[in-house]
N, CA, C and O atoms as a GROMACS GRO file, in nm:
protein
  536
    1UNK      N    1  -0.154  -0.379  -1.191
    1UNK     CA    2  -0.250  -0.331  -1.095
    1UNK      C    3  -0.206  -0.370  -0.956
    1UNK      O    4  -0.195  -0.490  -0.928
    2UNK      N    5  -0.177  -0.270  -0.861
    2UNK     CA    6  -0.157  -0.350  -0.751
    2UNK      C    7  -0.270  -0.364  -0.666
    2UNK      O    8  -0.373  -0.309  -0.704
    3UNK      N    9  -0.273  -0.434  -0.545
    3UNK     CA   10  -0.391  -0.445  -0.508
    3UNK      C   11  -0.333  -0.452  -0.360
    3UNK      O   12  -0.247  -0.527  -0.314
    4UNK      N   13  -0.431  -0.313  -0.279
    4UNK     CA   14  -0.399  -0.227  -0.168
    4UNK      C   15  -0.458  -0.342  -0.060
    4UNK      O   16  -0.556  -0.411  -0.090
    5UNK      N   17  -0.390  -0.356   0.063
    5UNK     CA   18  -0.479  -0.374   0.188
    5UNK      C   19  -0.411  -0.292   0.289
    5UNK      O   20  -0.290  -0.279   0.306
    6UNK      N   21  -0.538  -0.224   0.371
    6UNK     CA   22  -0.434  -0.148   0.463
    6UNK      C   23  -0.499  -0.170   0.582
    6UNK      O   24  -0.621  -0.159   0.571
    7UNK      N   25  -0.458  -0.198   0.697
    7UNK     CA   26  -0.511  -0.200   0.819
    7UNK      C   27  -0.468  -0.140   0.929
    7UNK      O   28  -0.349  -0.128   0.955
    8UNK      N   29  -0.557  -0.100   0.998
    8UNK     CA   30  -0.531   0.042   1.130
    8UNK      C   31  -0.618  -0.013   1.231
    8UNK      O   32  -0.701  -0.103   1.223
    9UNK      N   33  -0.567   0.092   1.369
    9UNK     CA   34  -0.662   0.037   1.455
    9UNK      C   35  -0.804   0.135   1.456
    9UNK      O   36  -0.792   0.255   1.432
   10UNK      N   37  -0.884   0.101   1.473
   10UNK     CA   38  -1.032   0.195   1.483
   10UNK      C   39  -1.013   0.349   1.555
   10UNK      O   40  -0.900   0.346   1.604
   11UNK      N   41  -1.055   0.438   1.573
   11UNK     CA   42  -1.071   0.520   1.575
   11UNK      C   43  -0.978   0.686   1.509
   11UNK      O   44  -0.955   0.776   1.590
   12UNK      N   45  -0.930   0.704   1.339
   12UNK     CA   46  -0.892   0.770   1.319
   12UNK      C   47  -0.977   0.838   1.265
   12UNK      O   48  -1.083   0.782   1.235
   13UNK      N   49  -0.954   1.000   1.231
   13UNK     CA   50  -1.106   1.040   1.151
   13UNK      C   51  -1.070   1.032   0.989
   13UNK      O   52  -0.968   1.057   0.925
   14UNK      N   53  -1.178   0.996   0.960
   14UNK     CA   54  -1.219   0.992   0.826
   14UNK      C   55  -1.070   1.048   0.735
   14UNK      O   56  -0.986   0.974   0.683
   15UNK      N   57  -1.072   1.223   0.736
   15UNK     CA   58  -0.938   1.292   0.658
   15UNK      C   59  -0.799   1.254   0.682
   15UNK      O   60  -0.701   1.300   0.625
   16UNK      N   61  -0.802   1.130   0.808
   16UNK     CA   62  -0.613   1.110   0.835
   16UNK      C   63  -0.620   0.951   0.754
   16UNK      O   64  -0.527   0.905   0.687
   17UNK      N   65  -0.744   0.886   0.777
   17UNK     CA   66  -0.770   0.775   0.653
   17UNK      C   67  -0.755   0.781   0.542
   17UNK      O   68  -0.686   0.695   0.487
   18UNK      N   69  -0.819   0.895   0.463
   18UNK     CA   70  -0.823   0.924   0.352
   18UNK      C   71  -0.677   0.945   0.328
   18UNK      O   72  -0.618   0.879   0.242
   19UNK      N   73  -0.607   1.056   0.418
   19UNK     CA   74  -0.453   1.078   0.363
   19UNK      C   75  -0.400   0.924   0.376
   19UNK      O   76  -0.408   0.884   0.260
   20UNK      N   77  -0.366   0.850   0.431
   20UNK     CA   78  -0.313   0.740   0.435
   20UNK      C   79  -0.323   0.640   0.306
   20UNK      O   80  -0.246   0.561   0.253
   21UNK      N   81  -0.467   0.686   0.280
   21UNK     CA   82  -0.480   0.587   0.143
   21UNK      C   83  -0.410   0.646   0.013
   21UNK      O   84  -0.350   0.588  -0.077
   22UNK      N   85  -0.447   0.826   0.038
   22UNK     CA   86  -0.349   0.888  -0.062
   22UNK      C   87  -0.203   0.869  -0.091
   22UNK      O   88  -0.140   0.872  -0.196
   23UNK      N   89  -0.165   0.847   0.050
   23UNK     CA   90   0.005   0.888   0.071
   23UNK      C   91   0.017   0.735  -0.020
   23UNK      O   92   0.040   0.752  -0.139
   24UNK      N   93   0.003   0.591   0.026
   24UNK     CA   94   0.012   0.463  -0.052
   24UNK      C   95  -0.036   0.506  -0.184
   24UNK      O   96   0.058   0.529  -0.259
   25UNK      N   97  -0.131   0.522  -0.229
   25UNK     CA   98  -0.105   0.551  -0.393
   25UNK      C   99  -0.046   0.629  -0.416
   25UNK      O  100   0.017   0.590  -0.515
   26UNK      N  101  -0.005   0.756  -0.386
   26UNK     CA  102   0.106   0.866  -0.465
   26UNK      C  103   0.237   0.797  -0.459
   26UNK      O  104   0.315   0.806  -0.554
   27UNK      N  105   0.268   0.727  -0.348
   27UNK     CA  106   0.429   0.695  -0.334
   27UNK      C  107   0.446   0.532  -0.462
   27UNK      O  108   0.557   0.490  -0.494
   28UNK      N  109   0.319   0.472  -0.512
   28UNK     CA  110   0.306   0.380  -0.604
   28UNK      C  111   0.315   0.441  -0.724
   28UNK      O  112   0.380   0.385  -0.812
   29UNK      N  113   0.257   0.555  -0.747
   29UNK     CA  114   0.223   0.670  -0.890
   29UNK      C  115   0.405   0.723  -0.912
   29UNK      O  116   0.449   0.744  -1.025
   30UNK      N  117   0.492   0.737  -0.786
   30UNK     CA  118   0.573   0.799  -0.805
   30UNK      C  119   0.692   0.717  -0.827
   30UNK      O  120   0.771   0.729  -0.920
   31UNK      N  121   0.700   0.612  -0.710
   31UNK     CA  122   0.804   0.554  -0.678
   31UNK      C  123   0.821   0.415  -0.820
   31UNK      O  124   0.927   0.399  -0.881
   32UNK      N  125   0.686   0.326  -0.848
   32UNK     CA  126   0.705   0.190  -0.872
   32UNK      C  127   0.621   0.202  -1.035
   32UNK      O  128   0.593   0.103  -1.103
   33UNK      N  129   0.593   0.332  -1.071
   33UNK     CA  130   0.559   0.357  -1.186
   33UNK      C  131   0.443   0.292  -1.235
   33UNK      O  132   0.439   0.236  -1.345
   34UNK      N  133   0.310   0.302  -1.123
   34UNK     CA  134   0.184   0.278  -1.120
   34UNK      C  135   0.127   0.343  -1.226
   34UNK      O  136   0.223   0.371  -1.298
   35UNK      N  137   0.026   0.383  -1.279
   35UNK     CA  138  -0.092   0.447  -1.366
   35UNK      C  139  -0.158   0.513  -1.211
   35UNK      O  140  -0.166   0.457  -1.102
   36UNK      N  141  -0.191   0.624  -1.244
   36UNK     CA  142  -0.251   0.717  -1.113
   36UNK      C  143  -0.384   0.652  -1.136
   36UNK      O  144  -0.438   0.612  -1.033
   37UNK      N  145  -0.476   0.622  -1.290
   37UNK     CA  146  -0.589   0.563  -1.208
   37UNK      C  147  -0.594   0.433  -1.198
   37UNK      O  148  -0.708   0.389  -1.214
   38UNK      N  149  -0.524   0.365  -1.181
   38UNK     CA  150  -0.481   0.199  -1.102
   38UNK      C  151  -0.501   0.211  -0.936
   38UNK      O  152  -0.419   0.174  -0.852
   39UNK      N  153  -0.626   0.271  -0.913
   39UNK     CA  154  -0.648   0.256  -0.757
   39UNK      C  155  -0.743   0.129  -0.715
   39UNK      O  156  -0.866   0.134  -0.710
   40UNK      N  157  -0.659   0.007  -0.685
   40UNK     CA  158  -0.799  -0.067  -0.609
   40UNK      C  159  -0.720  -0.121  -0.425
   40UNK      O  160  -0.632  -0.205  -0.407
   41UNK      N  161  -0.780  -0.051  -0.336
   41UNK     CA  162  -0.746  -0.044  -0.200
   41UNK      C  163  -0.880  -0.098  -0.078
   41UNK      O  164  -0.995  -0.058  -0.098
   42UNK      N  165  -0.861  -0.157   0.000
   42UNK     CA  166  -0.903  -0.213   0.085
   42UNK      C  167  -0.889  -0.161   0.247
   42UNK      O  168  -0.797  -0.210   0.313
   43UNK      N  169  -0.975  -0.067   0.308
   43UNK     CA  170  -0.914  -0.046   0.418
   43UNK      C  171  -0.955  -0.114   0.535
   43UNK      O  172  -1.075  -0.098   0.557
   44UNK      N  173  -0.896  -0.186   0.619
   44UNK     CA  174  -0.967  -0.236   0.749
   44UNK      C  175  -0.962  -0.154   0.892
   44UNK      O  176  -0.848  -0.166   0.938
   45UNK      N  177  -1.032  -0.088   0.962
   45UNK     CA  178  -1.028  -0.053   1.087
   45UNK      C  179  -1.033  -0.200   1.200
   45UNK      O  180  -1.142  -0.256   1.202
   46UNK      N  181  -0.962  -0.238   1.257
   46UNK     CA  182  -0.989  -0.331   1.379
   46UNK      C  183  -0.970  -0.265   1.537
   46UNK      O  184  -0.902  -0.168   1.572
   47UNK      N  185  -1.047  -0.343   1.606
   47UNK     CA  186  -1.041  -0.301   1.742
   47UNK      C  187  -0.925  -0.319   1.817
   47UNK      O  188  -0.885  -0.435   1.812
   48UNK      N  189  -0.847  -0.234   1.894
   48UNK     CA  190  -0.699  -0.274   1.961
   48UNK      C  191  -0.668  -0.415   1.970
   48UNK      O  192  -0.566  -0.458   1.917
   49UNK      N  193  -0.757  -0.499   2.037
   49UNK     CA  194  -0.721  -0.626   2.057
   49UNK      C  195  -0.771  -0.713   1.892
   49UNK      O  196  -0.804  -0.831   1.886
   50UNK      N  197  -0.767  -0.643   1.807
   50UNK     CA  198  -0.768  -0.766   1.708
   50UNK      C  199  -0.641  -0.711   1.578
   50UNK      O  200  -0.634  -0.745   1.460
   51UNK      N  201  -0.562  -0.625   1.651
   51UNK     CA  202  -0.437  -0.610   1.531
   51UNK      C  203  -0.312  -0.618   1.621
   51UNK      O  204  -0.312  -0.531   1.708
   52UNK      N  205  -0.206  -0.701   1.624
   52UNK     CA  206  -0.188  -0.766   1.721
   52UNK      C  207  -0.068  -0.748   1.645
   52UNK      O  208  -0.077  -0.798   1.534
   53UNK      N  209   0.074  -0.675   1.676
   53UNK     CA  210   0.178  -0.658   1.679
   53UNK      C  211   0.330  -0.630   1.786
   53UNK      O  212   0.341  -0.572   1.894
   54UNK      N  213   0.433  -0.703   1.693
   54UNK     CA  214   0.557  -0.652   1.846
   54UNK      C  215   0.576  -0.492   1.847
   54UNK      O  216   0.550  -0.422   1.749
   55UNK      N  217   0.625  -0.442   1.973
   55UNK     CA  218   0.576  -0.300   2.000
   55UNK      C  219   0.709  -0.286   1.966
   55UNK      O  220   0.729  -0.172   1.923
   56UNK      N  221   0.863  -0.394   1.970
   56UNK     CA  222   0.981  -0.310   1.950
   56UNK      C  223   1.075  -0.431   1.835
   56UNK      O  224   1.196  -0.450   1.820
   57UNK      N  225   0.989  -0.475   1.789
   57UNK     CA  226   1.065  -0.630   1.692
   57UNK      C  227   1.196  -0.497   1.585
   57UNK      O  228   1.161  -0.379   1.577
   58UNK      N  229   1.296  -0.532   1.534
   58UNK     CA  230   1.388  -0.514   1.500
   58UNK      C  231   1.433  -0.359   1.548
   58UNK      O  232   1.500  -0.288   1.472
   59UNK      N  233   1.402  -0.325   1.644
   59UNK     CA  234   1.444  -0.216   1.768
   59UNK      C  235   1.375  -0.143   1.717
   59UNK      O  236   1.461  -0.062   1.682
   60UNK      N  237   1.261  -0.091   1.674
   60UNK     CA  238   1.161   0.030   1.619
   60UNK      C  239   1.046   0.023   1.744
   60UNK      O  240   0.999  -0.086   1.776
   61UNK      N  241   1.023   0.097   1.784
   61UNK     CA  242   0.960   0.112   1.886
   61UNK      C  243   0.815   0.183   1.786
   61UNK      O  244   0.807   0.281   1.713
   62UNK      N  245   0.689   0.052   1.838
   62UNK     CA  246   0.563   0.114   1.710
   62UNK      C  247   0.505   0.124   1.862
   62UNK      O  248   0.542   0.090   1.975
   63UNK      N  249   0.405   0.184   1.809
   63UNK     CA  250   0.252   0.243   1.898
   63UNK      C  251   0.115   0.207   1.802
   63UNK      O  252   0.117   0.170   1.684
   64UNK      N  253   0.006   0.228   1.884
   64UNK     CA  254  -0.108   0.197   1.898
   64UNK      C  255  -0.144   0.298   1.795
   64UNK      O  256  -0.250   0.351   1.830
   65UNK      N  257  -0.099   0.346   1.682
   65UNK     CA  258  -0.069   0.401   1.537
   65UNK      C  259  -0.029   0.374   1.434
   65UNK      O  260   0.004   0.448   1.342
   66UNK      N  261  -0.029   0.242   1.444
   66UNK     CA  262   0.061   0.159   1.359
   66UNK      C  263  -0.032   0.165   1.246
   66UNK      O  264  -0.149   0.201   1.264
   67UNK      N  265   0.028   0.121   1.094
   67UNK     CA  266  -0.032   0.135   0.980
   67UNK      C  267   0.035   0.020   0.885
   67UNK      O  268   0.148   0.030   0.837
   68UNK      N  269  -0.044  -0.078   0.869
   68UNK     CA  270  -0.006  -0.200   0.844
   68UNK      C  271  -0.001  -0.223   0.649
   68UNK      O  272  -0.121  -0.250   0.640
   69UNK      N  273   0.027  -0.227   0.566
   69UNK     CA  274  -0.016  -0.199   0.465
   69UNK      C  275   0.038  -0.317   0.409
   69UNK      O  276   0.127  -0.370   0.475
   70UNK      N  277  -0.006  -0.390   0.262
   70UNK     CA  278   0.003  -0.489   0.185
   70UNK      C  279  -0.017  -0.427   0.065
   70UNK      O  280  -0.120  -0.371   0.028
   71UNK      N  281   0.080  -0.438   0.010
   71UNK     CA  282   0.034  -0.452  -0.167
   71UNK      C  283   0.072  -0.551  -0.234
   71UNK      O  284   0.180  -0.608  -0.220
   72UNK      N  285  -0.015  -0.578  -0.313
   72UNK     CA  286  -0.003  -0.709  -0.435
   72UNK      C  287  -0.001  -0.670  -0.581
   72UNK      O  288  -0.089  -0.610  -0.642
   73UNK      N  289   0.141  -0.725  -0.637
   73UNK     CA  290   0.134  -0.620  -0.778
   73UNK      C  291   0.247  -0.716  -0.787
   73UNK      O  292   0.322  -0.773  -0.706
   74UNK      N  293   0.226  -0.713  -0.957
   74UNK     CA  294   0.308  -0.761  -1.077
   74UNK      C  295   0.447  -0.719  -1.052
   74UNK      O  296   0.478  -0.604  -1.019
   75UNK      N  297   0.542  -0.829  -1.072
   75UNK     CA  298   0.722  -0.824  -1.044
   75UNK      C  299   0.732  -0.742  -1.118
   75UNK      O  300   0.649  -0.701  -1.200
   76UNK      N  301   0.829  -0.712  -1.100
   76UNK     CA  302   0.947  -0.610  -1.279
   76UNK      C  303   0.983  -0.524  -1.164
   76UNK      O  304   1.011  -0.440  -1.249
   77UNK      N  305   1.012  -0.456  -1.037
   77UNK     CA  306   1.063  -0.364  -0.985
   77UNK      C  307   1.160  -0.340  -0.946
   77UNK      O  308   1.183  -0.449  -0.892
   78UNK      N  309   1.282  -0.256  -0.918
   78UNK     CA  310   1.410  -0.258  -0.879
   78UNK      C  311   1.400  -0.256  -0.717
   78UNK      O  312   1.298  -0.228  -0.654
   79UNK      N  313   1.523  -0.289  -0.665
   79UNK     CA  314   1.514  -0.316  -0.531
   79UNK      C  315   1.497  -0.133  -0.474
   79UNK      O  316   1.438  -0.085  -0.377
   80UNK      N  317   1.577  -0.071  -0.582
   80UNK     CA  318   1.574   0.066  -0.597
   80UNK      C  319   1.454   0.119  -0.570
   80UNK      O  320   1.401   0.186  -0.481
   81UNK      N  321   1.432   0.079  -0.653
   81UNK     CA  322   1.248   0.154  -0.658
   81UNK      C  323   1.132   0.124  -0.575
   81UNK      O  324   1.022   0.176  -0.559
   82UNK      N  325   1.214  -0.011  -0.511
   82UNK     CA  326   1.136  -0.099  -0.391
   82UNK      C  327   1.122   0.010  -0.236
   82UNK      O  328   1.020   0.037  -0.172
   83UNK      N  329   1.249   0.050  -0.214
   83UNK     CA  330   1.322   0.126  -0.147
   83UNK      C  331   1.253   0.237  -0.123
   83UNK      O  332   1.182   0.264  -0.026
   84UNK      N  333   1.287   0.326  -0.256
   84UNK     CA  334   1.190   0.433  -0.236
   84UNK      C  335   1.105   0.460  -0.244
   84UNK      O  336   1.088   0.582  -0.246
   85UNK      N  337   0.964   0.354  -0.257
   85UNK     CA  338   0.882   0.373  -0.221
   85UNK      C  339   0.816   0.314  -0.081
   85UNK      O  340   0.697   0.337  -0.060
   86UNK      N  341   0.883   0.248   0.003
   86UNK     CA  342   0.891   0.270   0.130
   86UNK      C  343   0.924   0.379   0.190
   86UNK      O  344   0.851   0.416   0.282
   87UNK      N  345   1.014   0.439   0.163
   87UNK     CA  346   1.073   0.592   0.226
   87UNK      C  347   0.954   0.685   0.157
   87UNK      O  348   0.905   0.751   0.249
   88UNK      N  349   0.897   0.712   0.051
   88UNK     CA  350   0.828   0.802   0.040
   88UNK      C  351   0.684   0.782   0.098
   88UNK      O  352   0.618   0.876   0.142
   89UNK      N  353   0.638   0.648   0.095
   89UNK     CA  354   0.507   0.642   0.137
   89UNK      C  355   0.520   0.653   0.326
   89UNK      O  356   0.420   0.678   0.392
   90UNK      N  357   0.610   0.638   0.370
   90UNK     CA  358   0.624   0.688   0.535
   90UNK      C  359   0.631   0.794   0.520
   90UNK      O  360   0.534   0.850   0.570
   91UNK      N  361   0.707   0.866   0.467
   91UNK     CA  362   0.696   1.028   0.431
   91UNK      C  363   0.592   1.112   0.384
   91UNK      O  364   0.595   1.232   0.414
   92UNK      N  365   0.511   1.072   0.324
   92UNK     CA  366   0.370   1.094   0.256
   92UNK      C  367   0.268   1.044   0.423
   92UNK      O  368   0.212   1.151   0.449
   93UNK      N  369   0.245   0.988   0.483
   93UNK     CA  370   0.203   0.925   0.589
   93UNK      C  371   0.220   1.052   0.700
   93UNK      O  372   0.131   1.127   0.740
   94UNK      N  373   0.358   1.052   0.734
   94UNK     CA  374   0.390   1.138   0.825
   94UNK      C  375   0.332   1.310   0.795
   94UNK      O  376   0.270   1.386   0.869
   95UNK      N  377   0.375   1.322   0.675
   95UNK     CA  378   0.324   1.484   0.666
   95UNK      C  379   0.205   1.485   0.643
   95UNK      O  380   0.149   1.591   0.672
   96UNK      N  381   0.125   1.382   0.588
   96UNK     CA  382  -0.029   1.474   0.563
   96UNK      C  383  -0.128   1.363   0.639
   96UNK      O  384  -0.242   1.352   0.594
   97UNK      N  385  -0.099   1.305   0.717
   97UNK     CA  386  -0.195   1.203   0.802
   97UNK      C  387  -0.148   1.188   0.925
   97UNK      O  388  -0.210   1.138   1.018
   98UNK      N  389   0.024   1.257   0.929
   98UNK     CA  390   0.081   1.230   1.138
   98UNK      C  391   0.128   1.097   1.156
   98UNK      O  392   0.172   1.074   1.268
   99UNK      N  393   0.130   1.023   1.091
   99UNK     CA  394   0.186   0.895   1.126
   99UNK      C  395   0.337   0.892   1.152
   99UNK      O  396   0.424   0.940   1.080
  100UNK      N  397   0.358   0.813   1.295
  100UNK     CA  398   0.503   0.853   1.247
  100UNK      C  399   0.551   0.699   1.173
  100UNK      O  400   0.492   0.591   1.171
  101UNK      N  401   0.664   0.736   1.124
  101UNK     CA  402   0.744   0.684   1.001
  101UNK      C  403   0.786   0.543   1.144
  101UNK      O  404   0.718   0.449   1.104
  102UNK      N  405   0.846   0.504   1.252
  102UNK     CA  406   0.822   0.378   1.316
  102UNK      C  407   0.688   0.305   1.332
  102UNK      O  408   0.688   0.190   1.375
  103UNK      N  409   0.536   0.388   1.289
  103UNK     CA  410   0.451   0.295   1.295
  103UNK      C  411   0.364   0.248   1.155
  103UNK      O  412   0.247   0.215   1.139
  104UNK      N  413   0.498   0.262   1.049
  104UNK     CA  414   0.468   0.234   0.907
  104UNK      C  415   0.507   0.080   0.868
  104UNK      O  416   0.620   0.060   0.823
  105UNK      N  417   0.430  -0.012   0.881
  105UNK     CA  418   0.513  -0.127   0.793
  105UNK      C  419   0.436  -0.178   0.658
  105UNK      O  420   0.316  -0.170   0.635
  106UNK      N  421   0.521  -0.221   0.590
  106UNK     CA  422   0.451  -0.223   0.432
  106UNK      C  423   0.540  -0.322   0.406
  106UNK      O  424   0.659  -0.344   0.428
  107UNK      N  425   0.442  -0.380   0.349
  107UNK     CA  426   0.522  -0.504   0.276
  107UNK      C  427   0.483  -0.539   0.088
  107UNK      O  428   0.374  -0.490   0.062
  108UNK      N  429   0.523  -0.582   0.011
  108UNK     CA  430   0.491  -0.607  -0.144
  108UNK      C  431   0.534  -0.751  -0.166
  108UNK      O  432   0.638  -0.807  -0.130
  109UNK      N  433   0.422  -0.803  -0.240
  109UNK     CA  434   0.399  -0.960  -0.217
  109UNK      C  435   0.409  -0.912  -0.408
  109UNK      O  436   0.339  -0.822  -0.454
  110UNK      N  437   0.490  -0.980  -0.479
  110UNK     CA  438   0.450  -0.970  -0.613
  110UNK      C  439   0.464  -1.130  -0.672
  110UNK      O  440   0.523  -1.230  -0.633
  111UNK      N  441   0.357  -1.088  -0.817
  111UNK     CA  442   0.323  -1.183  -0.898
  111UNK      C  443   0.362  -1.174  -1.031
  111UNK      O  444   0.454  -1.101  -1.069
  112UNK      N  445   0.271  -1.273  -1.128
  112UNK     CA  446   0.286  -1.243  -1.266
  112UNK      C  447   0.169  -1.136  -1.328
  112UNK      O  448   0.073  -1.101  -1.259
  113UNK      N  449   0.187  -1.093  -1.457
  113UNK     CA  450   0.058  -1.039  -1.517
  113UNK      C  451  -0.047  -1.152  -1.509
  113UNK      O  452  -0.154  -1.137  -1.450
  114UNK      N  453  -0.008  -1.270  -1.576
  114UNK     CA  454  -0.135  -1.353  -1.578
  114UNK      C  455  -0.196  -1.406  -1.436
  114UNK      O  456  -0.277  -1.498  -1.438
  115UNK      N  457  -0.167  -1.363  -1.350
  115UNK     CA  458  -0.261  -1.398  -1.233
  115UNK      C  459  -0.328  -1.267  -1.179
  115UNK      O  460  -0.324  -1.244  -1.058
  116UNK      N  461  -0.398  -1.168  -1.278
  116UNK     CA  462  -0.530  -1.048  -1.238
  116UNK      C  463  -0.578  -1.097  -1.339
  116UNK      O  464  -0.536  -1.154  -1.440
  117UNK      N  465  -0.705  -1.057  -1.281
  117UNK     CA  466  -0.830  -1.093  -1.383
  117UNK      C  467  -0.908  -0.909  -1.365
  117UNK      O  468  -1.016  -0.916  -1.307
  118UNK      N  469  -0.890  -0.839  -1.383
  118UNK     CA  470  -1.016  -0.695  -1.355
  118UNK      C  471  -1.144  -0.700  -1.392
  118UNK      O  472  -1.204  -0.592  -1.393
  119UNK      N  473  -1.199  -0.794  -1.421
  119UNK     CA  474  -1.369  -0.795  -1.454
  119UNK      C  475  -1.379  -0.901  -1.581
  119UNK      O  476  -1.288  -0.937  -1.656
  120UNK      N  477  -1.513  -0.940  -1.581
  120UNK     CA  478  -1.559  -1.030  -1.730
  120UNK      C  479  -1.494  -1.142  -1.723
  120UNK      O  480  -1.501  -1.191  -1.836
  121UNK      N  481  -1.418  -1.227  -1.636
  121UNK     CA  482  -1.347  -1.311  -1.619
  121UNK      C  483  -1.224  -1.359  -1.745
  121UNK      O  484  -1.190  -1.451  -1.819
  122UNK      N  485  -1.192  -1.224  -1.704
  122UNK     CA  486  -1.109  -1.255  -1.846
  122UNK      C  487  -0.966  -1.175  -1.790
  122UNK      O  488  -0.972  -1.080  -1.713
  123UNK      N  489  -0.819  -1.240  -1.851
  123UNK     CA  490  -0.692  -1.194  -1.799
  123UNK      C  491  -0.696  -1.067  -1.952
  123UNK      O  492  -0.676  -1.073  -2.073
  124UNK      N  493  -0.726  -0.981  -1.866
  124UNK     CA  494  -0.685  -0.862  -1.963
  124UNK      C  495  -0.556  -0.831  -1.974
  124UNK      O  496  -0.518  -0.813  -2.089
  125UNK      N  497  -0.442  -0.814  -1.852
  125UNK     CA  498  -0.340  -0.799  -1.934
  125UNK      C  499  -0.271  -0.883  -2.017
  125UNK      O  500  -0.168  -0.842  -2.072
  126UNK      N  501  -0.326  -1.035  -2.042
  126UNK     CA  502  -0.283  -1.137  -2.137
  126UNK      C  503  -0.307  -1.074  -2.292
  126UNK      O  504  -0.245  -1.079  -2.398
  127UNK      N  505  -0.440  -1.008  -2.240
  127UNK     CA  506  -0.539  -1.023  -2.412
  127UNK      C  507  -0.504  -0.830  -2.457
  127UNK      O  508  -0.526  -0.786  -2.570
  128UNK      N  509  -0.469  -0.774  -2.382
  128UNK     CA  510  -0.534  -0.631  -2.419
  128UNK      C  511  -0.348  -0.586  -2.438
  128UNK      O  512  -0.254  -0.630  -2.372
  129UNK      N  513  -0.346  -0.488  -2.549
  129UNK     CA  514  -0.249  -0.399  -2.589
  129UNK      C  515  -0.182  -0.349  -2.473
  129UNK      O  516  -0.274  -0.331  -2.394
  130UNK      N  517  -0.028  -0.302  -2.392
  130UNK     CA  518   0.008  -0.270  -2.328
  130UNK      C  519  -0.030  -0.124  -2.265
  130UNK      O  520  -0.036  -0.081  -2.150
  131UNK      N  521  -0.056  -0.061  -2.409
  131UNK     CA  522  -0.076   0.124  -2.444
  131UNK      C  523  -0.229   0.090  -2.301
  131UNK      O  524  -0.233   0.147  -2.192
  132UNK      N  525  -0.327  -0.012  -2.349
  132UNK     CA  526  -0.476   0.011  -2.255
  132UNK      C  527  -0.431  -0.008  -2.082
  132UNK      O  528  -0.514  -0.007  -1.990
  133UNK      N  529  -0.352  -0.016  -2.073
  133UNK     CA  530  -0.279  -0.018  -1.928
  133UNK      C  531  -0.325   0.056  -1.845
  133UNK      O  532  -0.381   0.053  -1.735
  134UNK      N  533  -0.277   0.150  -1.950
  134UNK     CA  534  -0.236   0.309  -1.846
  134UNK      C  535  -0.385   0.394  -1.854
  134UNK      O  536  -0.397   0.503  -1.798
   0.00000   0.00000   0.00000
């Protein structure tokens, strides 16, 4: 399960949000071999002065469009697959929400299975068949 945070600055409408949240799960569904309904995402809007980034840190020149994203999800991935799903989820971003691909940063923090719990306080992927995954 990975587990989405995404943060923007306040004022986009509603449908370039929505694509943004789409473009991060399709490029997870496609790229890192997610379950399409494994959606749990977090979005934050903050006010200009409370998302606070360099405008040109490793020569990428970002803007006041920037799209900050975190996911948290279980190791096992290739650097491969790491890869392209950075390139596709800027790509997914850019065509159906306008973002451009310099004000995309994403990062993946991964763990083990036994550190999610999804409800009942219980580690389901410890206890439950692999097949109930998906």
């Amino acid at each position: 399960m990975p587990f989405v945070r995404i943060d923007l600055i306040k004022g986009r409408a509603e449908a370039e949000i929505a694509a943004i949240s789409q473009a991060v799960h399709q490029a997870m569904v496609e790229c890192l071999n997610v379950p399409a309904r494994d959606q749990f995402q977090i979005i934050n809007e903050h006010a200009p002065d409370r998302l606070l980034f360099s405008r040109d840190y490793l020569g990428i020149e970002r803007g006041p469009g920037i799209v900050l994203v975190q996911v948290f999800l279980s190791s096992g991935r290739s650097t491969q697959q790491k890869q392209a799903f950075y390139a596709r989820a800027a790509s997914l971003m850019g065509q159906n929400a306008g973002v451009r691909a310099e004000d995309v940063t994403l990062s993946l923090t991964e763990n083990t299975r036994e550190d999610w719990s999804f409800g009942l306080g219980r580690a389901q992927y410890l206890e439950l068949p692999r097949e109930e995954w998906r």
